[in-house]
VOPAGU-2260 file (C-alpha; in pm, 1 decimal, decimal comma):
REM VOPAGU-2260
SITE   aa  ch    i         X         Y         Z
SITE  UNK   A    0   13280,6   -8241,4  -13248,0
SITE  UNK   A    1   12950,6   -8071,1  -13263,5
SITE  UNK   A    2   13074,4   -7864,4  -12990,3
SITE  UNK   A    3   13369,5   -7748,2  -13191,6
SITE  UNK   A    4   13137,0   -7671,7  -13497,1
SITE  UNK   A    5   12928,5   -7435,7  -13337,8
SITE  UNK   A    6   13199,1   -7229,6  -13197,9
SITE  UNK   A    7   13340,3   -7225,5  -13540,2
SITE  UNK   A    8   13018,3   -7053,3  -13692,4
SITE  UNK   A    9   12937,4   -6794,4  -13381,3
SITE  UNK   A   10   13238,2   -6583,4  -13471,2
SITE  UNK   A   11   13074,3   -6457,0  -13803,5
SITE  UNK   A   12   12739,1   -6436,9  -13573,0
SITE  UNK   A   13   12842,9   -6242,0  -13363,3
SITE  UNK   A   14   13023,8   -5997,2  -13572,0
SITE  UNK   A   15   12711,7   -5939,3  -13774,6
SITE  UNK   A   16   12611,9   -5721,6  -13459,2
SITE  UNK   A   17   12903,5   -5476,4  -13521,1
SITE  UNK   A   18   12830,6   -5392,1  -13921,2
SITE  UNK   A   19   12638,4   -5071,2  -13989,4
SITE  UNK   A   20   12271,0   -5125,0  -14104,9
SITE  UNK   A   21   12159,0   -4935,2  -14351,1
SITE  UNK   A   22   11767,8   -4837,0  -14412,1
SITE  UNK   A   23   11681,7   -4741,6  -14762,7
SITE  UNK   A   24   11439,8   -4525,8  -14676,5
SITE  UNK   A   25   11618,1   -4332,5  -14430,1
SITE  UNK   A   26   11877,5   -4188,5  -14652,7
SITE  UNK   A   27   11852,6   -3922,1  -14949,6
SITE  UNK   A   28   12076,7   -4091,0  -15193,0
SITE  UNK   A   29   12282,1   -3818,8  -15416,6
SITE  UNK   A   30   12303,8   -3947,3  -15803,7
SITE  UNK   A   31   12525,2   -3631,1  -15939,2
SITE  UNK   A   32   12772,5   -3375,1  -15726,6
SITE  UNK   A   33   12880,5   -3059,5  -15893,0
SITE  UNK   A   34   13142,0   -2777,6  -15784,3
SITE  UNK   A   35   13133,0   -2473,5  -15843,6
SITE  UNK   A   36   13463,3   -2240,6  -15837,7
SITE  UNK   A   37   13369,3   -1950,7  -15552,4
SITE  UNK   A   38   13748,9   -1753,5  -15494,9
SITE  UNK   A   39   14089,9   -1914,7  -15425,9
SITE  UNK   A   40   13959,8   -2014,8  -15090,0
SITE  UNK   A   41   13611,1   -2157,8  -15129,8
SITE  UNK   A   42   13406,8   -2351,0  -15331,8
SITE  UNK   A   43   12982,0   -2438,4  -15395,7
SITE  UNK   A   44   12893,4   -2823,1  -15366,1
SITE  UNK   A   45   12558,0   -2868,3  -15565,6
SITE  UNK   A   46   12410,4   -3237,0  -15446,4
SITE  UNK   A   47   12182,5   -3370,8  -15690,2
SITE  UNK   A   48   11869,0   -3611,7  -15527,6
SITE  UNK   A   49   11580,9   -3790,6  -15664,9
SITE  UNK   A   50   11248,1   -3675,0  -15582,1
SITE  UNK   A   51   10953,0   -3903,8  -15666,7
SITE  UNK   A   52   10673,6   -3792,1  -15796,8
SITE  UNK   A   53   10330,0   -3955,5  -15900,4
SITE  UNK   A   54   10248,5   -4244,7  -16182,8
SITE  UNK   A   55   10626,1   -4345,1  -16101,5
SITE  UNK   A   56   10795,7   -4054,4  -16276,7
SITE  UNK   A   57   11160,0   -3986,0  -16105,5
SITE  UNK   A   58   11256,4   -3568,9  -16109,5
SITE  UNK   A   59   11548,9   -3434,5  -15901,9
SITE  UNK   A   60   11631,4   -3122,6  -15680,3
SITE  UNK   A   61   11924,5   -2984,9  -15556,1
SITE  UNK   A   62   12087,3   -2902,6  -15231,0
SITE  UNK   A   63   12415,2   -2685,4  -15224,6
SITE  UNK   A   64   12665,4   -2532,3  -14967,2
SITE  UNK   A   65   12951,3   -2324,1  -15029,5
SITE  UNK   A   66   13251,4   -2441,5  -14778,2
SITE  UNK   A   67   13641,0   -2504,2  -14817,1
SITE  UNK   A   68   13679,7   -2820,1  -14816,1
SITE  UNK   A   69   13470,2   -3182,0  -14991,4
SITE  UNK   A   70   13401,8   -3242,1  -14577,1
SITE  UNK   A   71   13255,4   -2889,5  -14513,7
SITE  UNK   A   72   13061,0   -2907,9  -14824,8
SITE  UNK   A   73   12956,5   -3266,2  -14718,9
SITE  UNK   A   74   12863,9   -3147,7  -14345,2
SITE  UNK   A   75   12692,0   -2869,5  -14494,9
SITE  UNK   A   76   12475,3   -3051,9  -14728,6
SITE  UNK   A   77   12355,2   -3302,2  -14486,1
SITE  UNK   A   78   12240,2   -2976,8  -14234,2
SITE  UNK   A   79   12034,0   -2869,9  -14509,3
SITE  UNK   A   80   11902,3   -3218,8  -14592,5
SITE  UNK   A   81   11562,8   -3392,6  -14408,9
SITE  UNK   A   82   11742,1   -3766,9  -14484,4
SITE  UNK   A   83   12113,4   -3817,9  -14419,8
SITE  UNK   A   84   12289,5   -3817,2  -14719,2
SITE  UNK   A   85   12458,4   -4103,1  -14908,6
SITE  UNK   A   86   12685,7   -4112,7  -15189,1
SITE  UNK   A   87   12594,6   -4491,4  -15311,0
SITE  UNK   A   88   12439,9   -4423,6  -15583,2
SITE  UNK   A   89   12672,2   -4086,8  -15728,4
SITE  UNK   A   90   12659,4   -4159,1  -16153,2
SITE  UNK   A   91   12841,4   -3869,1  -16228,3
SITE  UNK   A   92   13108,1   -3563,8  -16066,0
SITE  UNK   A   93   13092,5   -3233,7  -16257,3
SITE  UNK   A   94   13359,1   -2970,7  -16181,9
SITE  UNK   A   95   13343,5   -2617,4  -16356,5
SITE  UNK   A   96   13629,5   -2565,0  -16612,5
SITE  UNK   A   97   13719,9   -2255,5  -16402,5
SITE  UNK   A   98   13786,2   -2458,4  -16114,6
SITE  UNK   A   99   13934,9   -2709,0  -16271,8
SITE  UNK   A  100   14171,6   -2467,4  -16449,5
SITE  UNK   A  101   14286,0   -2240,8  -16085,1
SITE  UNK   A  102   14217,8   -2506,0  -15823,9
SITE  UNK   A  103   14263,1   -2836,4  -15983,1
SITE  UNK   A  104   14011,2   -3144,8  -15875,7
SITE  UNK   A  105   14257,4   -3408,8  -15686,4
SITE  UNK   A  106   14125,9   -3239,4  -15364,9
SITE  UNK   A  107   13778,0   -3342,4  -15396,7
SITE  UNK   A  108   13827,5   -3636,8  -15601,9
SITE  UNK   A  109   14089,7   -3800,4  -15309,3
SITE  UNK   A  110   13826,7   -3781,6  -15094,5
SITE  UNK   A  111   13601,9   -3919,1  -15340,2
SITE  UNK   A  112   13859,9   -4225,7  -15412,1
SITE  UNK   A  113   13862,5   -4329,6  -14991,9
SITE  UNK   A  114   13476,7   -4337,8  -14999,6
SITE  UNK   A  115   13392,3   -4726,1  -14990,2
SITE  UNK   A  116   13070,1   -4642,6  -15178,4
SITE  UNK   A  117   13163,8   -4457,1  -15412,1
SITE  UNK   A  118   13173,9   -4658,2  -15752,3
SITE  UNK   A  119   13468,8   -4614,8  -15968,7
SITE  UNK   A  120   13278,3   -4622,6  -16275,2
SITE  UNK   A  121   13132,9   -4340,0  -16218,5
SITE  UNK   A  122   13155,7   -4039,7  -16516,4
SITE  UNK   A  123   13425,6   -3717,9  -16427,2
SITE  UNK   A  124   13340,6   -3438,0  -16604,3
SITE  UNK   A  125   13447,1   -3088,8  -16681,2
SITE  UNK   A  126   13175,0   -2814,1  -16751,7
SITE  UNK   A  127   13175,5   -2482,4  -16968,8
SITE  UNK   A  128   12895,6   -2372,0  -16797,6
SITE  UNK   A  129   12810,7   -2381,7  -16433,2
SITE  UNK   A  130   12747,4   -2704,8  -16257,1
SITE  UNK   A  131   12451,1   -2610,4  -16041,3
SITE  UNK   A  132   12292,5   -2427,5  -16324,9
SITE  UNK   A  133   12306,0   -2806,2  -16476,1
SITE  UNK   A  134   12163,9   -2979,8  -16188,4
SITE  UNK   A  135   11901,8   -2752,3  -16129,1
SITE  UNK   A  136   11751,2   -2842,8  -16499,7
SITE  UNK   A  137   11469,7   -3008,6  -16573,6
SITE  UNK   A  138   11589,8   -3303,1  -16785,5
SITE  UNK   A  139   11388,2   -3278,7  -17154,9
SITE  UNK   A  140   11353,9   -3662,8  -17144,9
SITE  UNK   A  141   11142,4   -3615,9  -16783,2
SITE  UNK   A  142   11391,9   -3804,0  -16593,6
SITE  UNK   A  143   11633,2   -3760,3  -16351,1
SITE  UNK   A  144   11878,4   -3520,3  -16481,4
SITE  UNK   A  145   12171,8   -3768,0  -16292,5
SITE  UNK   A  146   12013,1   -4021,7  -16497,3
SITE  UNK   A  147   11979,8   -3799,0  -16829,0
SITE  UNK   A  148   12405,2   -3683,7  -16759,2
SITE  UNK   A  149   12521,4   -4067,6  -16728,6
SITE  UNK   A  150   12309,7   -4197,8  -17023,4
SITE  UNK   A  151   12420,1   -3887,1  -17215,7
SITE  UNK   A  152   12817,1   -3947,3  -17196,4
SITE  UNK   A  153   12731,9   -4330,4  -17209,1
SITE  UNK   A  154   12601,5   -4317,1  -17571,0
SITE  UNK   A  155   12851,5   -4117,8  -17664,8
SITE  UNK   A  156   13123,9   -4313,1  -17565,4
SITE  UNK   A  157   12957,8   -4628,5  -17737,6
SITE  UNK   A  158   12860,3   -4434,3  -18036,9
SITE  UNK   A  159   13248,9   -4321,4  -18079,6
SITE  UNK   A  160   13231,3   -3962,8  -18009,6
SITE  UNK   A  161   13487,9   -3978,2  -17753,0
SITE  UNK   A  162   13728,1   -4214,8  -17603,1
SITE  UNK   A  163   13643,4   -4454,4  -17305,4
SITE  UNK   A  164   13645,2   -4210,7  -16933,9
SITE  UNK   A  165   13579,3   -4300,4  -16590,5
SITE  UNK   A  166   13681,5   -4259,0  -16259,5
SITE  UNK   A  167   13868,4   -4515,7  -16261,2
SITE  UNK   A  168   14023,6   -4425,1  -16567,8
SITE  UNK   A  169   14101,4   -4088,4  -16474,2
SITE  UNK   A  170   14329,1   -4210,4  -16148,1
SITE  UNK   A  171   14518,3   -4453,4  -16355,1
SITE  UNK   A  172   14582,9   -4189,3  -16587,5
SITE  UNK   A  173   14654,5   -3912,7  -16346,5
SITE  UNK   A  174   14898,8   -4153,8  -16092,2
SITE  UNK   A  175   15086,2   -4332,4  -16399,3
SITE  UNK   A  176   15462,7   -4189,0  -16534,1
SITE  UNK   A  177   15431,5   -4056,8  -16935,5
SITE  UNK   A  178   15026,4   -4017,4  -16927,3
SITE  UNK   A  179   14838,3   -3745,0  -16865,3
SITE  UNK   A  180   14416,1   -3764,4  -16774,6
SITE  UNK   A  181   14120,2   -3652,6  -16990,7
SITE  UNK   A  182   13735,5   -3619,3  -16958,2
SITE  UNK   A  183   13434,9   -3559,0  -17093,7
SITE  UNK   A  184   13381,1   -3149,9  -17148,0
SITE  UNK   A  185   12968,1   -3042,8  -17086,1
SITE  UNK   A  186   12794,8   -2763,1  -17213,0
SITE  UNK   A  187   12480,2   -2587,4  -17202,1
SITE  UNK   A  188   12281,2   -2497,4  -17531,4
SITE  UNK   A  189   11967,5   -2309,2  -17457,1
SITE  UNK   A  190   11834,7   -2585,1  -17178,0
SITE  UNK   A  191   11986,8   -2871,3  -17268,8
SITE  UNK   A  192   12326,8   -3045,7  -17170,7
SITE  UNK   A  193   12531,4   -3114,8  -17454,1
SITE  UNK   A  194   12880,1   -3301,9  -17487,0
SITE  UNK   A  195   13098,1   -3032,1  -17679,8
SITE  UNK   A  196   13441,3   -3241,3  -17679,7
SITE  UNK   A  197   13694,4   -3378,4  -17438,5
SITE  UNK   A  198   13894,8   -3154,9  -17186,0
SITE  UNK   A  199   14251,7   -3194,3  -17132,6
SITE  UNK   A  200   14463,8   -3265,9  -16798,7
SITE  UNK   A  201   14842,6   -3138,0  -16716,4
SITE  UNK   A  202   14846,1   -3311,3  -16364,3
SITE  UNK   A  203   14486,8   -3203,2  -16222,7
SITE  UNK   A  204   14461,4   -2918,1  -16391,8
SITE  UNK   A  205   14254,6   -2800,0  -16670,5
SITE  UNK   A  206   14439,9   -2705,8  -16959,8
SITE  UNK   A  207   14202,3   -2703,3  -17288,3
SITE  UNK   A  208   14010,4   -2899,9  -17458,1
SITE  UNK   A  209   13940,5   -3099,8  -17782,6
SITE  UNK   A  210   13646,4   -3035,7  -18038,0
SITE  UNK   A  211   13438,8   -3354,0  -18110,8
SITE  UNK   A  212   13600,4   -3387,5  -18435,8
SITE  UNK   A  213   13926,4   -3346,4  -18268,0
SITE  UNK   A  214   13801,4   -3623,9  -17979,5
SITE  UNK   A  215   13700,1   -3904,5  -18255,9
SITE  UNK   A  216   14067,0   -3850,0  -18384,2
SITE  UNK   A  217   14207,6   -3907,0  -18008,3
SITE  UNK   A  218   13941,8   -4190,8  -18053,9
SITE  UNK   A  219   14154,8   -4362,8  -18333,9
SITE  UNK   A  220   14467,4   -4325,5  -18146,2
SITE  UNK   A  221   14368,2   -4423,5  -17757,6
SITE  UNK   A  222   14102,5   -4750,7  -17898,3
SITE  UNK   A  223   13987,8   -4981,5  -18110,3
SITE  UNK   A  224   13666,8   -4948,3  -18197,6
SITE  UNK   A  225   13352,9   -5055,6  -18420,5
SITE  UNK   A  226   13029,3   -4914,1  -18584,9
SITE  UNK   A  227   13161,8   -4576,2  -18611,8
SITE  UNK   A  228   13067,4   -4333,0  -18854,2
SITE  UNK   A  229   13305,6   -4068,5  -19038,0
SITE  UNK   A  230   13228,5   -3827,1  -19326,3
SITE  UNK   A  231   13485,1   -3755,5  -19567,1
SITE  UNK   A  232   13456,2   -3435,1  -19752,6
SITE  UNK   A  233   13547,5   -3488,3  -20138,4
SITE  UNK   A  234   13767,0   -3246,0  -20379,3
SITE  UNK   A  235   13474,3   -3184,2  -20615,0
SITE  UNK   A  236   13300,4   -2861,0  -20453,3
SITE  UNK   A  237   12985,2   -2984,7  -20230,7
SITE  UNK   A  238   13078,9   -3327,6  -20268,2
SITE  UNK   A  239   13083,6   -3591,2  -19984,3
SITE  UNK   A  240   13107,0   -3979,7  -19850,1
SITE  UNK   A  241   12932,9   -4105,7  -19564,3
SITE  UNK   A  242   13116,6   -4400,8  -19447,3
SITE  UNK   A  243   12962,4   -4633,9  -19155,3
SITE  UNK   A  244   13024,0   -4963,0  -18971,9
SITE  UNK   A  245   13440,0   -4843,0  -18960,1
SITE  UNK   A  246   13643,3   -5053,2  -18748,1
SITE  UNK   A  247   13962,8   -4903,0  -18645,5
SITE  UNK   A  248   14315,5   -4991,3  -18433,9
SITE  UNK   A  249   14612,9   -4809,5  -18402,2
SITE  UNK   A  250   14975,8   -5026,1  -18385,7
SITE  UNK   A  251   15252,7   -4789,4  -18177,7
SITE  UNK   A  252   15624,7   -4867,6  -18296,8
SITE  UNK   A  253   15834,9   -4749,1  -18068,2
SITE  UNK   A  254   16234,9   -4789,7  -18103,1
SITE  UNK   A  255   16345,3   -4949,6  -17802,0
SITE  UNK   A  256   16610,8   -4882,9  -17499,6
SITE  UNK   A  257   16609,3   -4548,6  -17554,6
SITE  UNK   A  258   16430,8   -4202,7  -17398,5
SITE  UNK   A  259   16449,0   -4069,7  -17711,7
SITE  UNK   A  260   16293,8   -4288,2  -17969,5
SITE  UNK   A  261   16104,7   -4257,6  -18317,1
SITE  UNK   A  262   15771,8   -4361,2  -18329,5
SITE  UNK   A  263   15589,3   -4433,3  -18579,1
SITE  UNK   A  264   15157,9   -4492,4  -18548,6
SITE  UNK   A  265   14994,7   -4748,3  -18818,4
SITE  UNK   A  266   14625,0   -4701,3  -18809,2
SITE  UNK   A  267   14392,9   -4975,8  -18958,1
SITE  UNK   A  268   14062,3   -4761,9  -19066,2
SITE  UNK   A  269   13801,5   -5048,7  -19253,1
SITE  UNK   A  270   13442,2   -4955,4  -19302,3
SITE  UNK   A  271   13100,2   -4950,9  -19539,7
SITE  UNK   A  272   13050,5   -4695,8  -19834,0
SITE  UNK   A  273   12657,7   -4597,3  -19730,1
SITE  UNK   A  274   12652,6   -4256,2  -19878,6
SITE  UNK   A  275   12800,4   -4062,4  -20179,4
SITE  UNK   A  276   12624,5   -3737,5  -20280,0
SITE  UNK   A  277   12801,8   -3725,8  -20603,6
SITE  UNK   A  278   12611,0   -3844,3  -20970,2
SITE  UNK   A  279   12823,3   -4184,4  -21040,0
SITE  UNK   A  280   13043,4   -4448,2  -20820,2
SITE  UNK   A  281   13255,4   -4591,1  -21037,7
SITE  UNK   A  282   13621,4   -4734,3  -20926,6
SITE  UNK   A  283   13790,3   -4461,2  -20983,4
SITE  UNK   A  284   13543,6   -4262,8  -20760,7
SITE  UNK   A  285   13635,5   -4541,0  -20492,0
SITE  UNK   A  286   14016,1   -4482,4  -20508,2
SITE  UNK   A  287   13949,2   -4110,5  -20482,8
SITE  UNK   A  288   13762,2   -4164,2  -20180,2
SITE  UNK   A  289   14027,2   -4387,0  -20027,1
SITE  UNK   A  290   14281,6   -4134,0  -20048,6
SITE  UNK   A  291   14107,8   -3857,9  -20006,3
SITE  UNK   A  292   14029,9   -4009,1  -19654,8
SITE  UNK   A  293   14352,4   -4139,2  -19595,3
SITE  UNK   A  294   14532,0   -3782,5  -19645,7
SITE  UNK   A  295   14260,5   -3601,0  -19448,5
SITE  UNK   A  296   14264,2   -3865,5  -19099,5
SITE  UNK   A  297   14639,2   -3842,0  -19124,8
SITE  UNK   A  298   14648,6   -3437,6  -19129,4
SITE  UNK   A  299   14382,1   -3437,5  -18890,2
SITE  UNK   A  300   14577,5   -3665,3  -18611,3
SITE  UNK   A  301   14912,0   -3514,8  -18694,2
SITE  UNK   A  302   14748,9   -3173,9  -18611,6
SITE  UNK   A  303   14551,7   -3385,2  -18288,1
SITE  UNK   A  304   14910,9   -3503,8  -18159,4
SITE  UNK   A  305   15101,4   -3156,9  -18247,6
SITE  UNK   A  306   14808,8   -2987,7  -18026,9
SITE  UNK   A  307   14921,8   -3183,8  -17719,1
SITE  UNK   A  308   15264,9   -3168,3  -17764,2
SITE  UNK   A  309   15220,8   -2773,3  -17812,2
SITE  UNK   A  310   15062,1   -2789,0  -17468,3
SITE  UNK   A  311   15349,8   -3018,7  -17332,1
SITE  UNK   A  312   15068,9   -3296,2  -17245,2
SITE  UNK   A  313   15049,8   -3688,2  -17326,7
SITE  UNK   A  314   14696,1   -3796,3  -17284,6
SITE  UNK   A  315   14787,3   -4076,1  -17541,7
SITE  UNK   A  316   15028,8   -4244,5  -17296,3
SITE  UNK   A  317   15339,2   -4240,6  -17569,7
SITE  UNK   A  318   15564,7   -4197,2  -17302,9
SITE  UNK   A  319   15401,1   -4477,4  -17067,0
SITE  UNK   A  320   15462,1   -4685,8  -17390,8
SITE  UNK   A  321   15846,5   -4572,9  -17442,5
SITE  UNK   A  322   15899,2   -4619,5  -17036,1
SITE  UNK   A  323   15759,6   -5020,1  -17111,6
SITE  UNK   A  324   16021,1   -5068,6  -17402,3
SITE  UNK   A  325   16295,6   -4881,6  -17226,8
SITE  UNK   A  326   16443,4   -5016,9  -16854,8
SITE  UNK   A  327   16668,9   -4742,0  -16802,2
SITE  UNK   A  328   16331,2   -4477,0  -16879,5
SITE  UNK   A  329   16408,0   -4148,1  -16723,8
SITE  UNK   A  330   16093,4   -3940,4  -16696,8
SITE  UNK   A  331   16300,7   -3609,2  -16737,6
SITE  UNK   A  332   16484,8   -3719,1  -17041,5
SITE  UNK   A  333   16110,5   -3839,2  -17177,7
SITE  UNK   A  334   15978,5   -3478,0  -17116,6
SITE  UNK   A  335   16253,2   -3295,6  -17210,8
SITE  UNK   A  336   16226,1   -3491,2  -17579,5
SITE  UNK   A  337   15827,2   -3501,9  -17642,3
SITE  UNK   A  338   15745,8   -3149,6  -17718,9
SITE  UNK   A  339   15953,6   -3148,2  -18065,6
SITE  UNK   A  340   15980,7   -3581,6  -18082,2
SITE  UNK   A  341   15881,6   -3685,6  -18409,7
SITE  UNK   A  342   15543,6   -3894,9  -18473,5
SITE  UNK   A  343   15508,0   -4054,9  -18857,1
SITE  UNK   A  344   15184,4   -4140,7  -18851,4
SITE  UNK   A  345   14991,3   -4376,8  -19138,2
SITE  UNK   A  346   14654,6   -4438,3  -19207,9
SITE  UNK   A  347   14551,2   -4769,8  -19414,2
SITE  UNK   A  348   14190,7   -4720,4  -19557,9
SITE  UNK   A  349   14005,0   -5043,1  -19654,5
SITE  UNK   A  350   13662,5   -5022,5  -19835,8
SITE  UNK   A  351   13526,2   -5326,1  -19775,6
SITE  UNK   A  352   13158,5   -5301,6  -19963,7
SITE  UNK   A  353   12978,8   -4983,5  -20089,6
SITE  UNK   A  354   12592,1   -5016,4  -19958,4
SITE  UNK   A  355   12527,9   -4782,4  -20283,8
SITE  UNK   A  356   12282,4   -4915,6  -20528,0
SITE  UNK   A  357   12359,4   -4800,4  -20888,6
């Protein structure tokens, strides 16, 4: 018996010879990859790594190579790097919107997706300006500017600015039938990264993008959400609400068994009066506001949803939505219809308590 338990345990013993060891301090993790467009052929890799400077402070520098492929660039890198290079601890993939636009980014992101250590939560992003220009800031916050990136689109994402984007995300969005992907857009503004918006996918490619007011409208559609904020601009010249803690969920109705169905959007928009710059609040003030709000986030998404059909993109998923009601979905029939399909959409405000004293 004891015989028979000690050969059971030396298997997993034994096989603890063959794993890979890894020494921390022998490897220059990356924490933020950007590319560059160069011509049809080529393309700049810009590797982001820590450096570590005194009283614990964290800076980065960058390492770039300009090769064909995300293995060149990758063999490249690690001949210009002391420490062989590991992509553990990536937070965040830019690509430049010109890349994105003639190249596409399935290329380097497939290779990305077979890496074992690469996380998929990681952040995909698209960038107005260049990606090594971005990487080679110094972040205003003194901190890594990997570090700055992730906890920039982080907060925006939780403070509602834009909808809910990974890598993760982006794959299930990119591989499933009636959806098309979307990411976070970057800018530049003197020295500083900025989140301008949300850029938009046909396949891999780049195609345009949305405005922030524009993404917390795609918001509203894609998520339910809390602790938003929204101003509402009143029909009395210079006059405005400020409304805050909104909750909001959208309810798709979508006629079944068919590839051409109506659908019709309910949205559910609650939230807290904190701010009216107007003299008196009264309730006829309040019903003003209501509607006023109601007619302006129901123009604004129509206008949201006729922008991607003009474009002949669904990042909303509609038709993954008509393909789950419908078992005889043809994907043709689908596109073929959603450019000119129909979408009634309405927008019940709720008020619950004003914040305003009086």
């Amino acid at each position: 018996m004891k015989l028979r338990l000690i050969l059971l345990f030396c298997p997993p013993l034994l096989l603890t010879g063959c794993v890979e060891t890894l020494i921390l301090d022998e490897l220059q993790f990356i924490h933020s990859v950007g590319y560059d467009y160069i011509d049809e052929d080529r393309v700049e890799g810009t590797a982001s790594v820590p450096i570590y400077k005194m009283e614990e402070q964290v800076g980065s520098e960058t390492i770039s190579a300009v090769a064909s492929t995300s293995r060149d660039i990758r063999l490249e890198l690690n001949a210009r790097s002391s420490k062989p290079l590991h992509s553990g601890k990536i937070s965040s993939i830019l690509f430049s919107e010109e890349m994105a636009q003639k190249m596409g980014i399935m290329q380097i992101l497939d290779s990305f997706s077979r890496d074992s250590a690469v996380g998929m939560r990681n952040f995909i992003c698209i960038t107005r300006d260049s990606p090594k220009k971005m990487l080679e800031l110094s972040s205003p916050l003194e901190i890594d500017i990997a570090v700055y990136i992730k906890e920039l689109i982080e907060q925006n994402i939780e403070r509602q600015n834009i909808p809910q984007s990974n890598f993760h995300l982006f794959l299930k969005r990119y591989y499933e039938d009636g959806q098309d992907p979307f990411l976070p857009y970057l800018s530049l503004k003197g020295n500083t990264i900025q989140i301008e918006g949300v850029s938009l996918f046909q396949g891999d490619r780049y195609v345009g993008k949305l405005n922030l007011k524009e993404a917390f409208m795609m918001k509203i559609l894609l998520e339910p959400f809390a602790n938003g904020t929204y101003e509402v601009s009143l029909p009395e010249e210079g006059e405005y609400a400020v409304l805050r803690n909104i909750h909001s969920k959208a309810h798709y109705h979508i006629e079944r068994n068919t590839n051409t169905p109506a659908i019709k959007i309910v949205i559910n928009f609650t939230g807290k009066l904190n701010e009216y710059s107007g003299e008196k609040l009264n309730e006829q003030k309040l019903t003003e506001i209501v509607e006023t709000l109601k007619q302006q986030l129901e123009n604004d998404i129509v206008a949201t949803i006729g922008l991607f059909q003009e474009k002949n993109i669904d990042p909303l998923g509609i038709g993954s939505r008509v393909k789950a009601r419908n078992y005889g979905f043809k994907l043709d029939e689908w596109k073929a219809y959603y450019p000119n399909a129909k979408v009634d959409v309405t927008v019940n405000v709720k008020i619950k308590e004003t914040g305003i004293r009086q």
